[in-house]
N, C-alpha and C positions, 0 to 999 in steps of 0.2 A: 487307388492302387495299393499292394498289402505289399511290402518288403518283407519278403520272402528268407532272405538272408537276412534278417535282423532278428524277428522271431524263432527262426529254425532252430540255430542254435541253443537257445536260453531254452525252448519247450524238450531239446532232445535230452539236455542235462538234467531236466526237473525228471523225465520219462526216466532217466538212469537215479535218478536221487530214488526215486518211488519204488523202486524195484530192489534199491537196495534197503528201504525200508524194511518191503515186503519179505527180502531175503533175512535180513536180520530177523524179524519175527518168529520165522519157521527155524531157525538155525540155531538162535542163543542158549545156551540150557541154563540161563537162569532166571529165576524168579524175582518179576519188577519188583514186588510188593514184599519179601522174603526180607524182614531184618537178621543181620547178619555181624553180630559188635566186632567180633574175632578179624574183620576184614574192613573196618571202616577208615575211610581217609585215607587209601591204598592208590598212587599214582599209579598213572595209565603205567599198563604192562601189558605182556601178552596174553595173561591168562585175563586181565582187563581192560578192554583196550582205550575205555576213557576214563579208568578209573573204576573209586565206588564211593559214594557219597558219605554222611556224615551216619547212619544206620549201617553202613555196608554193604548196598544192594546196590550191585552194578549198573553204572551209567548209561553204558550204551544200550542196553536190555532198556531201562527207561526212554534212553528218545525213541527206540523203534517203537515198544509199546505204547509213548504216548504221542506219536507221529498220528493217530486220526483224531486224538483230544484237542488237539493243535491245529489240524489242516483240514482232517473232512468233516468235522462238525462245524466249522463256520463257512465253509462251503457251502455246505446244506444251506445254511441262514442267508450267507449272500442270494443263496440259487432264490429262495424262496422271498428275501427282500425285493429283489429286481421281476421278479414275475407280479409282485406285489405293487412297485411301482408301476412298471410296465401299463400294468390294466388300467389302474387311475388316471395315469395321465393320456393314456388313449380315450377312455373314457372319458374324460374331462376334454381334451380337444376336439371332441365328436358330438356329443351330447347338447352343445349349446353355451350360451351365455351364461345362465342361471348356477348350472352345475358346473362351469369352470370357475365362477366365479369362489363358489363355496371350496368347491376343489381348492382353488389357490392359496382362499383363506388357510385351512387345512394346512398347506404345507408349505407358508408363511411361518405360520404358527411352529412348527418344528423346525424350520431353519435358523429360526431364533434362537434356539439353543444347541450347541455344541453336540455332538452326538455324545463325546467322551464324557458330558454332563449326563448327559440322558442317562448314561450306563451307569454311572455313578450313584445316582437317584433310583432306578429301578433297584439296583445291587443292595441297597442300604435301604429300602423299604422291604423289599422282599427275602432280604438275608445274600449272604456272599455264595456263590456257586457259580458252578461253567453254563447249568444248564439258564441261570437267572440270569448270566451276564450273555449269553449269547440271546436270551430273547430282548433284552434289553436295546443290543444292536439290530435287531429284526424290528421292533417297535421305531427305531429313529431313522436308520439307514436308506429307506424304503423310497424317503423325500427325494434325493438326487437323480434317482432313476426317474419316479414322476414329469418331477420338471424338466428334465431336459429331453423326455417322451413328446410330454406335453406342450414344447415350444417348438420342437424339430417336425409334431406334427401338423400347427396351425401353419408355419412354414412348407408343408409337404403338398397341403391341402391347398393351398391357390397356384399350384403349378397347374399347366393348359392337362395335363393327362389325365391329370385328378378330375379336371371338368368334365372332362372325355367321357372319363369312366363311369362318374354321374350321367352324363345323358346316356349311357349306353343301358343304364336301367342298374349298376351297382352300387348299392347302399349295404347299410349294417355290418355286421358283422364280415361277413364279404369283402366290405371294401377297406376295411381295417387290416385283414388280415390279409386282403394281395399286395395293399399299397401302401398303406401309413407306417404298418408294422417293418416291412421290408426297407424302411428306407433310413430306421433308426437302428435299425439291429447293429450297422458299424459301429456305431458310435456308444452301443449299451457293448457289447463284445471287447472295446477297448477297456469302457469302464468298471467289468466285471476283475478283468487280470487285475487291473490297478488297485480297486477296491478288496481284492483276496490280500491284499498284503497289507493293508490300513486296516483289515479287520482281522489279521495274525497280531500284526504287533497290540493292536487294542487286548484284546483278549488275554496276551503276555503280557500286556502293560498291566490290567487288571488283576490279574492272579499272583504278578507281582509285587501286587500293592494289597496282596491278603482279600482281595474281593470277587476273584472269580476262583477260579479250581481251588478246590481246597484237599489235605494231603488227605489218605499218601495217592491221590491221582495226578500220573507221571505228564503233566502238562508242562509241557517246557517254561516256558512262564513262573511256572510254580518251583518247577526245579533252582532258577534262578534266585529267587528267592529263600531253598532250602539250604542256600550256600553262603548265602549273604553274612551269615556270623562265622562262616567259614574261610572266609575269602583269602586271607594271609598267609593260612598255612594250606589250602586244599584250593586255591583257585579255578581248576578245573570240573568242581561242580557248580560253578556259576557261567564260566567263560564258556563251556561246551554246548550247551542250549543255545546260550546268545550267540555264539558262532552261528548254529541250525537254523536259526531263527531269521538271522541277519540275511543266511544264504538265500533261503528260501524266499523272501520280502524279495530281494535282487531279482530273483529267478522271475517273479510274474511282474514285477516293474519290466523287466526288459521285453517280456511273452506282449505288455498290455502295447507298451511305445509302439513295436515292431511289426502290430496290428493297428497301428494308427492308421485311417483313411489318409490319404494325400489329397488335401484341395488342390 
């Protein structure tokens, strides 16, 4: 059963957050990227409303414009991580002994290490960037979907309907996708919300530590970082990202809980 009132809430705030994203976008007249000395370390006012950084190029024109550096490009990566799990571990609980067994090896072998490792090692072999640090999380990520695919489905498969549907003449692909798939999807749908905000703060964690976005790309993460010898006298271009940041982490932690199945 989905709690209806637990979810509602938290997904109608994030639908009002995105739209004022969107509205800020189209509304702001000014330029992310536009250094500006004459106006820098300017607290919020109204002609700024979160300020202007330590160049002078206003804040909030930066979180709206770098709102999909931040939210829809590790979307993407989650989307594509979990369809990537997804097949593996359907594949792997379907195919047999041989292939689960290697399968497991597989993603044994990455659970052993830290995802935040993984990223940190891709990052540093391949140079610091958004685009190396978010495939870095597509490379490691991928395993959790797998395996809890691939346990939920050898559990799926000795239920009596399963047998059913064997003797009724359904196999392959067929019987993956009426019955194995359908019966995980609760349980990857929880872990997608959850997982969009462990792979926010990753990516912010990253860029704040000079390894993923690098300037002047208005990635919050990054921003936070742009402020960090700022911080005493201009606290507001560190604190206002990490506010966004924080919100948004909340906003799908509560979307993922509120989708929790009820045993």
């Amino acid at each position: 059963m989905v709690n209806k009132k637990t979810w509602l809430i938290p997904s109608i705030c994030f639908v009002i957050f995105l739209f004022g994203i969107l509205l800020g976008i189209v509304c702001t007249p000014y330029d992310p990227y536009k250094v500006n000395p004459a106006e820098k370390l300017h607290s919020p006012s109204v002609l700024h409303w979160f300020g202007t950084d330590h160049l002078g190029r206003d804040i909030f024109t930066r979180i709206v414009v770098g709102a999909p550096y931040t939210l829809l490009f590790p979307a993407v990566v989650l989307l594509l991580s979990s369809i990537m799990g997804i097949c593996i571990g359907l594949i792997s609980s379907y195919l047999g002994k041989k292939v689960d067994f290697a399968a497991t090896a597989v993603m044994d072998s990455f659970s052993s290490i830290p995802n935040l490792l993984i990223a940190i090692a891709v990052t540093g072999l391949l140079g610091p960037g958004l685009v190396n640090t978010l495939l870095a999380i597509l490379i490691s990520w991928w395993v959790q979907y797998a395996r809890v695919v691939r346990n939920l489905s050898i559990v799926t498969r000795t239920q009596p309907y399963m047998l059913a549907a064997q003797l009724s003449g359904t196999f392959g692909f067929k019987l993956i996708y009426r019955h194995l798939f359908p019966n995980t999807f609760p349980f990857i749908r929880e872990m997608i919300f959850l997982d969009m905000g462990m792979i926010i703060l990753m990516v912010s964690s990253l860029s704040f530590l000079g390894l993923g976005a690098q300037p002047p790309l208005p990635e919050w993460g990054g921003m936070m970082l742009d402020g960090r010898s700022y911080f005493q006298i201009a606290p507001w271009i560190t604190l206002i990202p990490a506010v966004f940041i924080t919100v948004v982490v909340m906003l799908f932690y509560f979307i993922g809980k509120g989708l929790k199945v009820d045993d």
